[in-house]
N, C-alpha and C positions, 0 to 999 in steps of 0.2 A: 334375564340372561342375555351376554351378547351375541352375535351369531358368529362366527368366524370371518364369516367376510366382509363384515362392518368392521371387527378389530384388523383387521389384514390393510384396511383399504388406510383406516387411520393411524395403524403404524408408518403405512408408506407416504403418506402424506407428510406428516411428523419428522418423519427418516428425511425428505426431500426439505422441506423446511430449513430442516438441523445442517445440512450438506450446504443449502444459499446460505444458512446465514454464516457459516465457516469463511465461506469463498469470498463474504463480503468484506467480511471482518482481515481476512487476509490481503485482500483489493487495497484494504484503508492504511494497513500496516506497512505491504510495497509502497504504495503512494507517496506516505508520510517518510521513510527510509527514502526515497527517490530526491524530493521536496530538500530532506537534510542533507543527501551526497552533494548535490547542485551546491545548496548554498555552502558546505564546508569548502569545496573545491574552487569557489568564485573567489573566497577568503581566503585562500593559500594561494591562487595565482593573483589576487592585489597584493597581499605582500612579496612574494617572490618580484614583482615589477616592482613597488617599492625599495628593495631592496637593492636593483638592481639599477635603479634610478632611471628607469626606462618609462615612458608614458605612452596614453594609448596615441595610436596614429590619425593626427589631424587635431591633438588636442595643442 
C-alpha cells in the first residue's frame, strides 16, 4: 500500500512536471508565432518598397 505522503509528494512532482512542460511548449509556440510575424512583415515592407519604387538607402 502507498502511504499518503509518498502519493502527495509524487503528484506534486508530476503536477510541476505537467505545468514546465505547458510553459515550454508555449515558449516554442510564442517563439515560432514571433519568427512568423518578422518574416511576414519583412515581406509586406519589400514589396510595399517595390511597389513604390523606392530602394534601400545607400544601395
Amino acid at each position: 500500500m502507498v502511504e499518503s505522503s509518498t502519493l502527495t509528494l509524487t503528484l506534486t512532482y508530476l503536477g510541476t512536471l505537467g505545468v514546465a512542460a505547458v510553459m515550454f511548449l508555449g515558449q516554442i509556440i510564442a517563439f515560432t508565432a514571433m519568427l512568423a510575424l518578422a518574416g511576414i512583415v519583412g515581406l509586406l515592407s519589400h514589396g510595399v518598397r517595390l511597389l513604390l519604387g523606392r530602394r534601400r538607402p545607400g544601395s
